[in-house]
N, C-alpha and C positions, 0 to 999 in steps of 0.2 A: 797701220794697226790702230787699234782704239786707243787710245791715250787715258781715259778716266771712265769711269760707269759710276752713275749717280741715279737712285734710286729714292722711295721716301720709306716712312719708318715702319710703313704697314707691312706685315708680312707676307700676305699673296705677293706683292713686288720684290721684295727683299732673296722672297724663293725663287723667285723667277730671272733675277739680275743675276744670284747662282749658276741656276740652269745657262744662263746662256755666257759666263765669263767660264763653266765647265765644258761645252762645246766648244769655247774660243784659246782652250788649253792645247791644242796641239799646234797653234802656231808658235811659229820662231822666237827666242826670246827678250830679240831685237821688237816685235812689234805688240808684245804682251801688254795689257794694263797695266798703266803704272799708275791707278789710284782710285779708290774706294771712295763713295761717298754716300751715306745714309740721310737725308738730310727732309724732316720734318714738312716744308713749305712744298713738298711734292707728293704731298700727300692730296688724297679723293676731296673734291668738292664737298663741301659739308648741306643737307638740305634741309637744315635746320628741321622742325616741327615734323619734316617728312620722315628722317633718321629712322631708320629700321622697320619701316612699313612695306610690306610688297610692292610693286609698284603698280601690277593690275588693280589690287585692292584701291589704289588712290584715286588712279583715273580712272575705276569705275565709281568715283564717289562717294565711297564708303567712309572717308573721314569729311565730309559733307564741303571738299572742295570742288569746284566748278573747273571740270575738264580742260577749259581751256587755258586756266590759271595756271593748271600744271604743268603743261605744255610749255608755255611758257617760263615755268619755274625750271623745268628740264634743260629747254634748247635755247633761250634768249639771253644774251650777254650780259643785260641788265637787269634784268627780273632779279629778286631778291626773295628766296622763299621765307614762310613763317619760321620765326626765329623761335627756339627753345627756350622755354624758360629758365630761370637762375636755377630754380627748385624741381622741375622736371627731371626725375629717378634718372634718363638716359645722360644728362647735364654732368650729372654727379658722378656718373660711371664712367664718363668719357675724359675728364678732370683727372678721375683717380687713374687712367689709364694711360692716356696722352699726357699730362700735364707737364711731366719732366720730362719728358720725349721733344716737344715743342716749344721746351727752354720757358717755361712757367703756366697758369693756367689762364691768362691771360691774351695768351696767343691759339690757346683752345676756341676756333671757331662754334656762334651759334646758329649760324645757318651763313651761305653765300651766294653770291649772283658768279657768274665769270669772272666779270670786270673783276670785284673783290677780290678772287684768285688771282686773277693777272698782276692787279696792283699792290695786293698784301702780299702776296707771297710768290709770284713767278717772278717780278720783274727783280725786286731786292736778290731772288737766286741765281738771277743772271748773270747781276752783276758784280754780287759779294761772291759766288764759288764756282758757277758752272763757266762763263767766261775768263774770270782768272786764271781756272785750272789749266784751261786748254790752252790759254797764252805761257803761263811756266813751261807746258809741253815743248810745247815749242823753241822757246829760247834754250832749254835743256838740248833740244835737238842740234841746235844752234852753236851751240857751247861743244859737243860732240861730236858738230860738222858730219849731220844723217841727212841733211837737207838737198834737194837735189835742186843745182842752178836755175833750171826754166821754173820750178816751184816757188823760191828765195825769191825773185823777183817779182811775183804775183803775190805776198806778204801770206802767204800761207798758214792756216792756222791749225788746229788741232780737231782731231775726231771725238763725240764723246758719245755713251752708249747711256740713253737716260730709259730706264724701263718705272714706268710709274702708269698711270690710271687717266680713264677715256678723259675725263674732265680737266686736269691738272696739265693734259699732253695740250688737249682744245687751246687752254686759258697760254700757254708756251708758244703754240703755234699762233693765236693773238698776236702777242705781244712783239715778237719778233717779224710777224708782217704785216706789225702796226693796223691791226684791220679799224680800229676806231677813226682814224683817218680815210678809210675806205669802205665805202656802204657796200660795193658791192662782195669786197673780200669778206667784210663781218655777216654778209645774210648768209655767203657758203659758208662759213667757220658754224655758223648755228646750225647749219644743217647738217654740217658734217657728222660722221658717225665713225668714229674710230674702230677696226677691227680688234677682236681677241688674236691676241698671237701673232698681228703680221706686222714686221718689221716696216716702219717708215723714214725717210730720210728726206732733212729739211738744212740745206747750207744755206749759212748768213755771214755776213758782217758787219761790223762796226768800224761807223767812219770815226778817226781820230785824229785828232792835232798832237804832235810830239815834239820835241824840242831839238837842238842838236844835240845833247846827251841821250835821245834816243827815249826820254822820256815823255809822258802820255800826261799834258797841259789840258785836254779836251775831249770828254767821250759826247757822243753824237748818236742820233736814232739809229738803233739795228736796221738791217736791211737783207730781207733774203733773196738770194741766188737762183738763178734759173739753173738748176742743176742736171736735168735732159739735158739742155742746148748745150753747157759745156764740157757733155762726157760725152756728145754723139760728133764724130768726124766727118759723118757721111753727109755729103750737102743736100742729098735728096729730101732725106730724113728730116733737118734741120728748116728744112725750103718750110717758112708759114706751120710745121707742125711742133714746134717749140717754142712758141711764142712766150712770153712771161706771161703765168697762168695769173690769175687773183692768189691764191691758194699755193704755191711752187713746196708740195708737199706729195714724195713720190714712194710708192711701195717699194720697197729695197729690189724687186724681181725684175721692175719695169725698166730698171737701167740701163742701158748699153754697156756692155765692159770692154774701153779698148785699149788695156793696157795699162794705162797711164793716168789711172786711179789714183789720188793724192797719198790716200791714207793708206797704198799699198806701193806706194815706189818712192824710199827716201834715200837720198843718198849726198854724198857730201856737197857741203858749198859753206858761205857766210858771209854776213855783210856789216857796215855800221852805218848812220842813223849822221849826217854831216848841217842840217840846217832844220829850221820850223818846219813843218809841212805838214800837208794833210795826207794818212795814210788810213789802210783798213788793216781790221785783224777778220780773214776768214776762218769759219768754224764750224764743225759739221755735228748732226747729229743725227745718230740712228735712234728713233724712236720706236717702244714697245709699250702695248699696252700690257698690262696685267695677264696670264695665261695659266692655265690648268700645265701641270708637267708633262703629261704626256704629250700634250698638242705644241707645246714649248718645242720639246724636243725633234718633234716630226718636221718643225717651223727649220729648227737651227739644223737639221741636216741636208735641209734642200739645197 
């Protein structure tokens, strides 16, 4: 089941993590969310000076910037668009709107690049609530004994359902497969275009040093999961066409299901934590972008 759904403050998302925790209401109530999270830093890429302009209107020029700048200000991880100013009417209205929402007005962006997003605010969300959450899941499960043996030993971690915005998903999927380390992963990440509506799913983990009390002395770079290669059984299948992609970011459709799906088969076990060592916590995420309701809807009952 999903464990937590984390969304940002903006309302197109907020109605949309609705929509889909209301189609995920007829499951059992052993695999139900168990946790809300509204949480500001998941919120849309801010494009400073561009804020509320069409966007034909800009790349054809018409606020007299140079097409390829914006291009750039759009898809490239570092570009940094023109920033708003203090006293620009839209500054002031977005202050008055967001300000207590994003915990001061200070935290109210005026324009960002990716990176910015990644490093202001996706990677702090990683680690102060969306990976927390899904490790409490976990040890909850743990404590409960829902965990099933061949899972417990593979350190198993928690499903989360994050519906938030093409930009804020991009700067997530960054961060978690460290693309700044990797030229070739960051030129697909810029290219990339996230769909309206369709469900994507990205497992990761993080390496960790723990102690013998079972305690976490050392977090370490995420790392995401070739998630085809380890839900397809069939060797043919597997033969060279699951390679780790740059990118291991898969449409929720494109998956194999053969049973034995983490987040759909727990069942008892448990274990404790005896010396130093180096372990992971894996952690999964269905990703959505922002959607209209009805298309929402047409999405969650396929």
């Amino acid at each position: 089941g999903i464990d937590a759904c984390f969304t940002s403050v903006l309302s197109r998302a907020t109605m949309t993590a609705h929509e889909c925790l209301w189609a995920y209401g007829n499951m059992p109530c052993s695999v139900q969310v168990g946790k809300y999270v509204s949480d500001y830093r998941l919120n849309e890429r801010h494009y400073g000076a561009l804020q509320g302009y069409v966007k034909a209107d800009v790349e054809a020029g018409k606020y007299d910037h140079d097409p390829k700048d914006v291009q750039d200000w759009r898809r490239s991880w570092y570009a940094i668009p023109p920033l708003l100013e203090d006293g620009d009417e839209r500054r002031v209205e977005e202050i008055r709107r967001f300000g207590n929402a994003c915990g001061g007005e200070e935290n109210v962006p005026r324009g960002e690049s990716l990176e910015m997003v990644a490093k202001d605010r996706i990677t702090p969300f990683l680690e102060e609530v969306l990976t927390p959450a899904l490790d409490f899941a976990v040890q909850q499960r743990r404590r409960n004994n829902v965990v099933a043996p061949e899972i417990q030993e593979e350190e198993e971690g928690g499903t989360g359902l994050v519906v938030a915005h093409a930009n804020s998903l991009r700067a997530l999927i960054g961060v978690i497969c460290n693309v700044e380390q990797d030229p070739i992963a960051l030129s697909k990440l810029e290219q990339m275009k996230i769909q309206t509506g369709v469900p994507l799913v990205l497992r990761y983990k993080q390496n960790l040093t723990v102690d013998e009390n079972g305690e976490v002395v050392e977090k370490k770079m995420y790392q995401a999961c070739n998630l085809l290669e380890e839900e397809t059984e069939d060797a043919s299948v597997q033969s060279g066409s699951t390679a780790m992609p740059d990118l291991p970011v898969w449409p929720l459709a494109s998956i194999p299901w053969n049973g034995k799906k983490r987040w759909m088969n727990r069942s008892s076990s448990s274990s404790s934590s005896s010396s130093l060592r180096d372990s992971t916590s894996r952690e999964e995420a269905f990703i959505f972008d922002i959607c209209p309701k009805k298309s929402l809807y047409t999405t969650s009952k396929r």
